[in-house]
C-alpha positions in Angstrom: 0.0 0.0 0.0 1.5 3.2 -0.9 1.8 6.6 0.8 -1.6 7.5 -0.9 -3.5 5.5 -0.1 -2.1 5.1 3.6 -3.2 9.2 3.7 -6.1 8.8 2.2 -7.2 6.0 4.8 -6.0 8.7 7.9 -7.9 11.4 6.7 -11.0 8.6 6.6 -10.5 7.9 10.7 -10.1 11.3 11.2 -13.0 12.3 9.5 -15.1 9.0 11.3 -14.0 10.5 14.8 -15.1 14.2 14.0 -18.2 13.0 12.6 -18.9 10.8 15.5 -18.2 14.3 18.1 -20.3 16.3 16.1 -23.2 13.3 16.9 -22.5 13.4 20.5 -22.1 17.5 20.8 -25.6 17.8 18.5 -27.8 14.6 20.9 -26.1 16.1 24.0 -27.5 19.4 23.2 -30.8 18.3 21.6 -31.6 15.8 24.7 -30.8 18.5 27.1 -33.1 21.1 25.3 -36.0 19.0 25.4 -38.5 21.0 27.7 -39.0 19.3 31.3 -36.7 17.1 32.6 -35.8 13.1 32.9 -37.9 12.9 36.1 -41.2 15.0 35.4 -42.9 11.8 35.5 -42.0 10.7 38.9 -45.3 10.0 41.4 -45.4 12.6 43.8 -42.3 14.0 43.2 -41.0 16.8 46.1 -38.9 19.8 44.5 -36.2 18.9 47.3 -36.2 14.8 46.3 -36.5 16.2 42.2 -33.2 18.3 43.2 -31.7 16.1 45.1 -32.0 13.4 42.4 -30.1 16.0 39.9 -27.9 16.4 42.1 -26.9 12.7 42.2 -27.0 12.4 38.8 -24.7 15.4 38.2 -27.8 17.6 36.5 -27.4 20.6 38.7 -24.0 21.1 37.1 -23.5 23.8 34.2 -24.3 22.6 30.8 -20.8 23.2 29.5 -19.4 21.1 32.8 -22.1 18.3 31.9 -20.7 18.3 28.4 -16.9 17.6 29.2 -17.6 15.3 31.7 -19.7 13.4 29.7 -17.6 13.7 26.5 -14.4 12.3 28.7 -16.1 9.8 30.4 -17.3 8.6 26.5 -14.1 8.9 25.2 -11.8 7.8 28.4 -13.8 4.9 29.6 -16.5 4.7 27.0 -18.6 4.9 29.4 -22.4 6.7 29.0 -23.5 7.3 32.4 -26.5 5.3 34.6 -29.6 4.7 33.4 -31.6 7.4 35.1 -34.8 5.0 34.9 -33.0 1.5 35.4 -31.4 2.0 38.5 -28.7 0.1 39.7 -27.6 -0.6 36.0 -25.5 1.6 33.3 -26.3 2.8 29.9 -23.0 0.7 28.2 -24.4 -2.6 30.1 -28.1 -2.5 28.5 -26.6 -1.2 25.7 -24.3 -4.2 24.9 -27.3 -6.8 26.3 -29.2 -5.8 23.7 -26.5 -5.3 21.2 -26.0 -9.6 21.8 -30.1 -10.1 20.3 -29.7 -7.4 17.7 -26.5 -7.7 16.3 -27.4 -11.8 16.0 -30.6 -10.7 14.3 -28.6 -8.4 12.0 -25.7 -10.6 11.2 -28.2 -13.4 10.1 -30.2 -10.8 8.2 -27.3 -9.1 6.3 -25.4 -12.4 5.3 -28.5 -14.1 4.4 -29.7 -11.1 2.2 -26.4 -10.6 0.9 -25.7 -14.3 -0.4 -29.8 -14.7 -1.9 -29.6 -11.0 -3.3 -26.2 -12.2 -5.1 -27.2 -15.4 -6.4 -31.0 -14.0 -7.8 -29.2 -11.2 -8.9 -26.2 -13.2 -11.2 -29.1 -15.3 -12.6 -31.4 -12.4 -13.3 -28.2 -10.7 -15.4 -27.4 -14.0 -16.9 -31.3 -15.0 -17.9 -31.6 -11.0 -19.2 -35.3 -10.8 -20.2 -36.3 -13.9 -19.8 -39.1 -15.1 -17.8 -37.4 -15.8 -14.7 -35.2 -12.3 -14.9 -39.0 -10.6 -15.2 -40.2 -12.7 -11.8 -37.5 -11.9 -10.2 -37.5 -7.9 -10.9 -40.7 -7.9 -9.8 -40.5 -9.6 -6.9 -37.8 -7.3 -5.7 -39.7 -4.6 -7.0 -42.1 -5.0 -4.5 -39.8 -5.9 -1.5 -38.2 -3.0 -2.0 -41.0 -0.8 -2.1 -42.3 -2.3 1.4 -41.5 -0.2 4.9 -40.6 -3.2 7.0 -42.9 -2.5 9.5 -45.9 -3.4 7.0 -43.6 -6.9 6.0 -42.9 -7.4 9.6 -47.0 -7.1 10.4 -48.2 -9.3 7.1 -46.1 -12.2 8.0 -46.8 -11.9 11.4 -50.6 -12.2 11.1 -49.7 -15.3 8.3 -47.3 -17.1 9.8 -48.0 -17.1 13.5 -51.7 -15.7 14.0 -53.7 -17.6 10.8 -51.3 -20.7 10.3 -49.7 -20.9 13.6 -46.6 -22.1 12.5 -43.9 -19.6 14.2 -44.3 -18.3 17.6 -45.2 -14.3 17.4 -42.4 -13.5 20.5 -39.0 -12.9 19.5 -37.6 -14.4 22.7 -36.9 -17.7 21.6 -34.7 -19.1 18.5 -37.8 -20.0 17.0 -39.4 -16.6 17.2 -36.2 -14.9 15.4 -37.1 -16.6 12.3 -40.1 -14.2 11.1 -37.5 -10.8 12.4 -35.1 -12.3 10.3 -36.9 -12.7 7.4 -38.3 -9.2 7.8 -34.9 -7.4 8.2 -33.7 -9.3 5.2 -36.0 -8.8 2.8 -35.1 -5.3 1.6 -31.6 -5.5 2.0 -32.3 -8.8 -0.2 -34.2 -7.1 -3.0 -32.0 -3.9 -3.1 -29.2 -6.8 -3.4 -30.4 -8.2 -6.1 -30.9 -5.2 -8.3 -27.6 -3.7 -7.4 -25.9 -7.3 -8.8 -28.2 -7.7 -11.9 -27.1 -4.2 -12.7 -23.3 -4.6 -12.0 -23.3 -7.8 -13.6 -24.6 -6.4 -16.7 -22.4 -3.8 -16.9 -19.1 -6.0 -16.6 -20.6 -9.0 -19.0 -20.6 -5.7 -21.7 -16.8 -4.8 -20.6 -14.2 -5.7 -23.4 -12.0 -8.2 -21.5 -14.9 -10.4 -21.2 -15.7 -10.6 -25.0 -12.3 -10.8 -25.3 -12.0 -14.1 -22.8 -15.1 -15.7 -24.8 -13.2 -15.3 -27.9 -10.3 -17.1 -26.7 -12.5 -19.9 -25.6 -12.7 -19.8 -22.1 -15.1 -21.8 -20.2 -18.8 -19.7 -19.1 -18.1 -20.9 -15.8 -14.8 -19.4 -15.6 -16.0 -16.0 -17.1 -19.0 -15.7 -14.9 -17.2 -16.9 -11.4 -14.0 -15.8 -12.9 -14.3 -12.6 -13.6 -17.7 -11.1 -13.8 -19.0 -12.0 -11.2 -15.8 -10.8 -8.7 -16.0 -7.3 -10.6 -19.6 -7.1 -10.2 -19.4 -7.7 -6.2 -17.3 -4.2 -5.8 -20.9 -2.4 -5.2 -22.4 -4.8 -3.1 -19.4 -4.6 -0.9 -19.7 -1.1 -0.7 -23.2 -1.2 0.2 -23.1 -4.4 2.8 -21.1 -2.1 5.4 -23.5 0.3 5.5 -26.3 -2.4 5.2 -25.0 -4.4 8.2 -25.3 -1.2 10.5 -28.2 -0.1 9.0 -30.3 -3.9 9.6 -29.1 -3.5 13.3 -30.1 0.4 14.0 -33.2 0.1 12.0 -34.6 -3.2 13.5 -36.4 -1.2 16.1 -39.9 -0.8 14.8 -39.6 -4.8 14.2 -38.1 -5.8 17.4 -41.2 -3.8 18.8 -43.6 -6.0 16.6 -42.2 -9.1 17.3 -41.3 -8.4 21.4 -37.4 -8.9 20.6 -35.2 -8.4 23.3 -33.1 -6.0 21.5 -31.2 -2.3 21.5 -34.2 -1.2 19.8 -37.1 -1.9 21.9 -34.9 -0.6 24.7 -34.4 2.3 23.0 -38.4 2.5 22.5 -38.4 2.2 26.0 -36.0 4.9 27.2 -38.1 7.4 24.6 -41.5 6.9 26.7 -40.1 6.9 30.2 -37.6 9.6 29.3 -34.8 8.2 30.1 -32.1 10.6 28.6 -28.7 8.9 29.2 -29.8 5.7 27.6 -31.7 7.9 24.7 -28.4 9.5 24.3 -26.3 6.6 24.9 -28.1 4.3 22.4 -28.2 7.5 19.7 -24.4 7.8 19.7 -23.3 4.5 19.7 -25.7 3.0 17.2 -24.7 6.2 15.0 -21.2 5.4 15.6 -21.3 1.7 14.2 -22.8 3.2 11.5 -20.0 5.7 11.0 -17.5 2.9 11.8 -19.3 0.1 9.1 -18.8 2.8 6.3 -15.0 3.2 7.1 -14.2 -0.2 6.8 -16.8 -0.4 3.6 -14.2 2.1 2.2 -10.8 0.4 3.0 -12.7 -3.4 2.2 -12.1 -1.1 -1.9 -8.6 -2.2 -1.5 -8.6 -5.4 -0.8 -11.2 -6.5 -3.1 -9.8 -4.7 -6.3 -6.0 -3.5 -6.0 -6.7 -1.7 -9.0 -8.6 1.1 -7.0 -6.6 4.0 -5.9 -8.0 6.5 -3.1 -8.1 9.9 -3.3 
């Protein structure tokens, strides 16, 4: 790797960790000019016991003192704070509790999206306006077209309410299967397009007629070289996509009751709990921040050709 690209790669971190500041600075502000305050709600509530709880939880401070306290405790200890509703317990623990359901869920989701969308995707490029290409573009069409929330609800009511073949609660291995399916499913279609797309633009390059003409096999062409060339977007979008499954499987971890980061995070929003709101904001914006950097470097490996800039 040369000096370029070894820059080009700094000034990629550096940019990550000043985006990811900018995220804390901007929640840190927002969450603490939300009107009222984190324990508004509480029965009964004296103005001595309401002070004396911001006193504990340093909330009496100045705002600027909050701020570096909070900002060096993230980036000393990465630690963000109690939970101000779960007591006894921090942000970072529920944080990586549910982080062990929903990163499972998302890891299963991604990698099963990723190898379908692939292979429907090749075949789709390599059956080009036939019948099966058609079925197949439609069928993504619509997935793609689909908020998960409404997927997440029709399979629910099919699967586990009229048939009563999967359990409805996410709790159990069983009960993942219908999340799973609902994660994947965009991801899947979006996939597929992306491939059929790629691969149709590299079956048109020049080295590829030129292989054919000196008679090697389609096998080797296709697995070869088209289809290696044609994985360069999907790579660049599974980063991303792996990041994205895991902080947007919230509305369907509510559906289907799995304990996850996101129905924690659901959680924290009604009860007002504004460490974890904050906690959970920066660090599932953070993997997402971190997931594109390595999306960028992953370039490099798969195609040496590429030089960064």
């Amino acid at each position: 790797m040369n000096t370029k690209n070894i820059f080009y790669i700094l000034k990629r971190i550096v940019l990550a960790v000043l985006t990811i500041w900018i995220v804390i600075t901007i929640t840190f502000s927002v969450m603490h000019a939300v009107p009222g305050g984190p324990f508004t709600k509480e029965k009964a509530i004296t103005k001595e016991a309401q002070a004396a709880l911001e006193a504990k939880y340093g909330l009496d401070k100045p705002l600027f003192v909050q701020y570096t306290t909070y900002l060096n405790e993230i980036v000393t200890r990465f630690d963000f704070g109690p939970s101000l509703k779960q007591r006894g317990r921090s942000v970072i623990d529920i944080i990586l509790n549910g982080m062990k359901t929903s990163a499972k869920l998302g890891v299963i989701a991604a990698v099963g999206a990723a190898a379908i969308g692939i292979v429907l995707g090749a075949v789709a490029a390599l059956r080009r306006n036939k019948f099966i290409d058609k079925v197949i573009m439609v069928v993504t069409t619509a997935f793609v077209s689909m908020p998960s929330f409404i997927m997440g609800s029709l399979l629910l009511i099919l699967f586990s309410v009229t048939l009563g073949w999967l359990p409805a609660n996410g709790s159990t291995a069983e009960g993942l299967i219908l999340p799973v399916i609902t994660l994947m499913l965009y991801p899947m279609a979006y996939i597929t397009r992306l491939t059929r797309s790629s691969m149709l633009d590299v079956l048109g390059q020049d080295y590829i007629r030129t292989a054919r003409a000196k008679g090697v096999s389609g096998p080797r062409i296709i697995f070869g070289h088209a289809l290696k060339n044609a994985l360069i977007p999907v790579i660049t979008y599974f980063g991303p996509m792996l990041a994205f499954i895991v902080t947007g499987s919230m509305v369907v971890e509510k559906i289907f009751a799995v304990p996850g980061i996101g129905r924690q995070f659901i959680s924290s929003i009604t009860n007002r709990d504004y460490t974890m709101i904050m906690g959970t904001t920066i660090f599932l914006a953070s993997l997402i921040v971190v997931m594109n950097l390595v999306s960028d470097i992953l370039y490099k490996v798969v195609d040496p050709r590429i030089e960064f800039e």
